[in-house]
Rosetta silent file (secondary structure, phi, psi, omega in degrees, C-alpha in Angstrom):
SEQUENCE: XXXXXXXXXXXXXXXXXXXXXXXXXXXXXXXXXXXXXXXXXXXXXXXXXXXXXXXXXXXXXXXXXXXXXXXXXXXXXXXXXXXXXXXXXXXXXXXXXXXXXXXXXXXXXXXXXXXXXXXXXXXXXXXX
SCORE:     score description
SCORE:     0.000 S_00000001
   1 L     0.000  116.771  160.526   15.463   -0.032   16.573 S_00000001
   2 L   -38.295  101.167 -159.762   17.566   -2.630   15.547 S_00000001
   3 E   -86.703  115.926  161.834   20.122   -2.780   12.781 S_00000001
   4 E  -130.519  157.696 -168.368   20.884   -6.088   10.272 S_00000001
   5 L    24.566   42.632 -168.968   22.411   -5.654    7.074 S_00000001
   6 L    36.000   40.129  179.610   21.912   -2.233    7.546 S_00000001
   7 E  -134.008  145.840 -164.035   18.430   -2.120    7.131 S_00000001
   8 E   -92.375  119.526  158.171   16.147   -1.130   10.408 S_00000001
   9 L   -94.463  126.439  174.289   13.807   -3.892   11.353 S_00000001
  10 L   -31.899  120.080 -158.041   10.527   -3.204   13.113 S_00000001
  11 L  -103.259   16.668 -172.901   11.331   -3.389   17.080 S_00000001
  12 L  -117.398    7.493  173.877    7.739   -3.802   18.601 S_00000001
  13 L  -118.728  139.662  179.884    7.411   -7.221   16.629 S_00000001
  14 E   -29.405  152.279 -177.147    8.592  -10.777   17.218 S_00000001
  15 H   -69.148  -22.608 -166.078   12.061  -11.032   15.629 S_00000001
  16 H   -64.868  -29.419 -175.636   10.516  -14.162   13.527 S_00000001
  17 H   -77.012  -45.238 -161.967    8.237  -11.565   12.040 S_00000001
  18 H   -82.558  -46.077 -166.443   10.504   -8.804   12.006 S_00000001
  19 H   -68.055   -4.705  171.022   13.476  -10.314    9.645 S_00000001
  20 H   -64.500   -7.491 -176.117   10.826  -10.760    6.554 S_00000001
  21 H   -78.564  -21.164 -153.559   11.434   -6.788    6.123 S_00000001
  22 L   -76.376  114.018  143.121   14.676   -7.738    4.849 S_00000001
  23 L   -40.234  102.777  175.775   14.729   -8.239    1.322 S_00000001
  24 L   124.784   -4.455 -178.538   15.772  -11.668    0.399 S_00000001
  25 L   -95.016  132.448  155.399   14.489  -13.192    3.788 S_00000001
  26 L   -92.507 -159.561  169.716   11.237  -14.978    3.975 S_00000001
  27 L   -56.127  -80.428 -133.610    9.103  -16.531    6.966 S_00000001
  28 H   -77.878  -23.673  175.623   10.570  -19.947    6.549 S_00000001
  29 H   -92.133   12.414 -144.557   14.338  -18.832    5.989 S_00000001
  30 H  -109.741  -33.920 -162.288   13.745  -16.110    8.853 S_00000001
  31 H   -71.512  -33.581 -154.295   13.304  -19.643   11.062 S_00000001
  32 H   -68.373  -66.139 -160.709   15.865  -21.147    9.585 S_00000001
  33 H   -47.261  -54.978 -175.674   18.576  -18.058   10.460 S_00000001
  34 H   -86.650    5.061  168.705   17.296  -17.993   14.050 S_00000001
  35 L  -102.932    2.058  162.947   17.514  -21.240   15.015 S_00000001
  36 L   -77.499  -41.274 -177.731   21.077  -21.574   13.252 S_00000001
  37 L   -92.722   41.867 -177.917   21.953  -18.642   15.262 S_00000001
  38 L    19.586   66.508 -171.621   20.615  -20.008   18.368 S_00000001
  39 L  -143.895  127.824 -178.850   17.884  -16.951   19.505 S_00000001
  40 L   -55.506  114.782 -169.243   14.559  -17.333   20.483 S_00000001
  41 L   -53.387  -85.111 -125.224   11.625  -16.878   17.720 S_00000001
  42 L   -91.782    2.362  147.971    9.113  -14.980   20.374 S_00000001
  43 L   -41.695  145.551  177.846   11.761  -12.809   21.375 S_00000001
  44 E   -96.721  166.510  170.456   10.319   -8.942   20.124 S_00000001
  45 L  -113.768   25.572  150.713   13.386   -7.392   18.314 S_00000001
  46 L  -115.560   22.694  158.240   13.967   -4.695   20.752 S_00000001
  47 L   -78.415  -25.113  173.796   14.347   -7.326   23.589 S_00000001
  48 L   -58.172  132.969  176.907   17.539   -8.326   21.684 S_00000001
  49 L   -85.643 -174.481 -175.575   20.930   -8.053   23.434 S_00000001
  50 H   -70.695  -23.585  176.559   23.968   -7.039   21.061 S_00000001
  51 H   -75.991  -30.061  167.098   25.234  -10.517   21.052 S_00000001
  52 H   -52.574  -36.283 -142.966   22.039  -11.741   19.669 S_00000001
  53 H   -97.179  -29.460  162.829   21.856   -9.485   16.896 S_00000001
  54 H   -52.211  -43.236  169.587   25.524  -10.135   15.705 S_00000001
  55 H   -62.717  -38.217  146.887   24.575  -14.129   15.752 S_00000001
  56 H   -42.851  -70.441  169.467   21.880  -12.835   13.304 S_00000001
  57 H   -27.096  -76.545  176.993   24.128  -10.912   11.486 S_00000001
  58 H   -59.142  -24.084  173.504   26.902  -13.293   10.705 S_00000001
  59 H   -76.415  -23.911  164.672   24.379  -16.203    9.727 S_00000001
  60 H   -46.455  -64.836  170.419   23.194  -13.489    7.605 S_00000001
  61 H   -97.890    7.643  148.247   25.928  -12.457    5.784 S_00000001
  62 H  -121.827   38.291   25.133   27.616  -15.821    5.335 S_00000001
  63 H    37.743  -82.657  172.215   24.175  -17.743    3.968 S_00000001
  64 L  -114.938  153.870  171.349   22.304  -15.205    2.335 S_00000001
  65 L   -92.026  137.478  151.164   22.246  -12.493   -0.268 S_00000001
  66 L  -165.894  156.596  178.919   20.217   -9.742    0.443 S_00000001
  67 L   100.697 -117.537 -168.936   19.264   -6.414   -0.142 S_00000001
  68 H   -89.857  -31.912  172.008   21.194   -4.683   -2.858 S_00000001
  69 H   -51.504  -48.513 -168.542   23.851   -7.963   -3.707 S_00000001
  70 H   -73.921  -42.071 -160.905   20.215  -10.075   -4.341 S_00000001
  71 H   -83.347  -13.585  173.079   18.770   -7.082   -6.144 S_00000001
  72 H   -78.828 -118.169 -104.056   22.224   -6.752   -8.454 S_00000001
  73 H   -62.905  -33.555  162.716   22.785  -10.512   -8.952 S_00000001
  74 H   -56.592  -68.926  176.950   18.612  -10.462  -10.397 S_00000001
  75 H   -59.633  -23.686  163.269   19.273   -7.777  -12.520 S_00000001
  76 H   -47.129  -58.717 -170.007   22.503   -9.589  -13.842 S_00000001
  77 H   -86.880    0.347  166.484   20.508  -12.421  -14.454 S_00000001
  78 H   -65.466  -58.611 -169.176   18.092  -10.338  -16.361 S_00000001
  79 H   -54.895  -50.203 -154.739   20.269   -8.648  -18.424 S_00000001
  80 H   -54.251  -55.054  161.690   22.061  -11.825  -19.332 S_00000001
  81 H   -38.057  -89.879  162.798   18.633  -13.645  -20.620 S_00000001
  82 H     2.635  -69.011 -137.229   18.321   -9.926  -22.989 S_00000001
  83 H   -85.258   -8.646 -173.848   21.652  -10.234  -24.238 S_00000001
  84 H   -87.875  -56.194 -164.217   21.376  -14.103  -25.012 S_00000001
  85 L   107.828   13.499 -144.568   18.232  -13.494  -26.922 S_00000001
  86 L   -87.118  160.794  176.707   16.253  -15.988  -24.671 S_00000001
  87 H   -72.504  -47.244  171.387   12.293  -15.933  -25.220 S_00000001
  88 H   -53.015  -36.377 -153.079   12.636  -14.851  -21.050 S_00000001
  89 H  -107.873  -44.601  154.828   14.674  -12.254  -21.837 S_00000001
  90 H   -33.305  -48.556 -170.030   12.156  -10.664  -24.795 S_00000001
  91 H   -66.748  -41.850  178.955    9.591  -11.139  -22.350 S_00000001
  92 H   -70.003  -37.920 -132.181   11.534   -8.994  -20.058 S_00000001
  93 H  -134.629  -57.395 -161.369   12.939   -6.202  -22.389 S_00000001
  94 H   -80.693  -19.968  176.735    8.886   -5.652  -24.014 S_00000001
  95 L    66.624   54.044  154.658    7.210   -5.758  -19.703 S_00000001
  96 L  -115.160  151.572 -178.491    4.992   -8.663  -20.676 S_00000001
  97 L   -30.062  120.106  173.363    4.227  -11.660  -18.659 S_00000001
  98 L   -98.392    4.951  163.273    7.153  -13.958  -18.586 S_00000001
  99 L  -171.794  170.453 -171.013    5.221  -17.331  -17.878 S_00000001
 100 L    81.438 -140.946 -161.267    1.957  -18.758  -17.418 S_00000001
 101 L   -96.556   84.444 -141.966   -1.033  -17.964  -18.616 S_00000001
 102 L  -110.634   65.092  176.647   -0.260  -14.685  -20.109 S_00000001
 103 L  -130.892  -59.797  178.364   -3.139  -13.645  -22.191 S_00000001
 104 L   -62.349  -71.273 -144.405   -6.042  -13.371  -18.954 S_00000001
 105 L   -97.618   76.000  148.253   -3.645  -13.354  -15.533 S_00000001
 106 L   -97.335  -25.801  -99.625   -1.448  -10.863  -16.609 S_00000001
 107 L  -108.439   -8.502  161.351   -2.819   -7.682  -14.861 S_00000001
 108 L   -67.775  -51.863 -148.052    0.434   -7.320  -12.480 S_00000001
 109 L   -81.484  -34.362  166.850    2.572   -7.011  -14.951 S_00000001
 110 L   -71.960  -20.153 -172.553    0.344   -5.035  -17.466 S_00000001
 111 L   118.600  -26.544 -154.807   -0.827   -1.972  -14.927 S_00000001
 112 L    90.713   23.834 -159.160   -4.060   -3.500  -14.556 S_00000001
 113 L  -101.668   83.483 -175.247   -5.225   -2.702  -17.821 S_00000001
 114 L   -74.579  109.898 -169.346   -8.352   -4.486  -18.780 S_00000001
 115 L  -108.133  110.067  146.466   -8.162   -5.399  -22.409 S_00000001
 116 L  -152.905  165.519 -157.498  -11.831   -7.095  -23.062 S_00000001
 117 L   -36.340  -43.354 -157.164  -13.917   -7.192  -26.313 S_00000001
 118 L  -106.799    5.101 -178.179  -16.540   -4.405  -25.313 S_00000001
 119 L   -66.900  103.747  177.999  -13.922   -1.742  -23.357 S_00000001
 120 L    92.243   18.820  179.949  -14.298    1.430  -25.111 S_00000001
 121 L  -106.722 -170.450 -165.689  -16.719    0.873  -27.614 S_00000001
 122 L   -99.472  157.687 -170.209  -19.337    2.966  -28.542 S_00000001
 123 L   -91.836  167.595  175.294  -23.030    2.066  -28.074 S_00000001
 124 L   -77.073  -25.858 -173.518  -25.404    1.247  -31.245 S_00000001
 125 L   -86.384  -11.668  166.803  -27.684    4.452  -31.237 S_00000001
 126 L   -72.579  116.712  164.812  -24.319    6.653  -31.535 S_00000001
 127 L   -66.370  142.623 -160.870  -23.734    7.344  -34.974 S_00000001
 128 L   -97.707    0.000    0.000  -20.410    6.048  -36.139 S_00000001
């Protein structure tokens, strides 16, 4: 199994495929990285020699953050929004929706917690 940024990428799948396990990589930057580092998308990524996976590697780590630097530098920018007092940062600090339409499409962020008018009420022939 292959090693990049010291996280194990799946070796029975194209590499184009395989670098989205990475945190901080998508599809479309996964394209970008291997055609900067000059390696074939339909390569699997336990068809890779060692020189391929270092030409991943260095476009990797001079490009992009990822893994625990992207998951620090997020949390940074969290905190910072908190300590500023920002409506984003409220939003953040209470683990309610921080945009859109947050009274209906919330249900990631709430648990999944269906707040609607008739949830939990008692029927009319039950004395109250």
């Amino acid at each position: 199994m292959p090693r990049i940024s010291g996280f194990v990428v799946p070796d029975n799948k194209k590499i184009l495929y395989s670098l989205p396990y990475i945190y901080g990589i998508g599809l479309s930057s996964s394209k970008v990285i291997l055609k900067t580092a000059g390696v074939d998308k339909d390569k699997t990524a336990k068809d890779l020699s060692a020189d391929e996976l270092n030409k991943i590697q260095t476009v990797i780590e001079r490009s992009y953050k990822v893994e625990g630097n992207l998951k620090r530098e997020i949390g940074q920018n969290i905190k910072h929004l908190k300590e500023v007092g920002a409506w984003r940062g409220s939003r953040h600090s209470r683990r309610l929706p921080i945009r859109g339409r947050t009274r209906t499409n919330s249900r990631t962020t709430r648990g999944n917690v269906r707040k609607t008018m008739g949830s939990g009420r008692k029927s009319a022939s039950e004395k109250t």
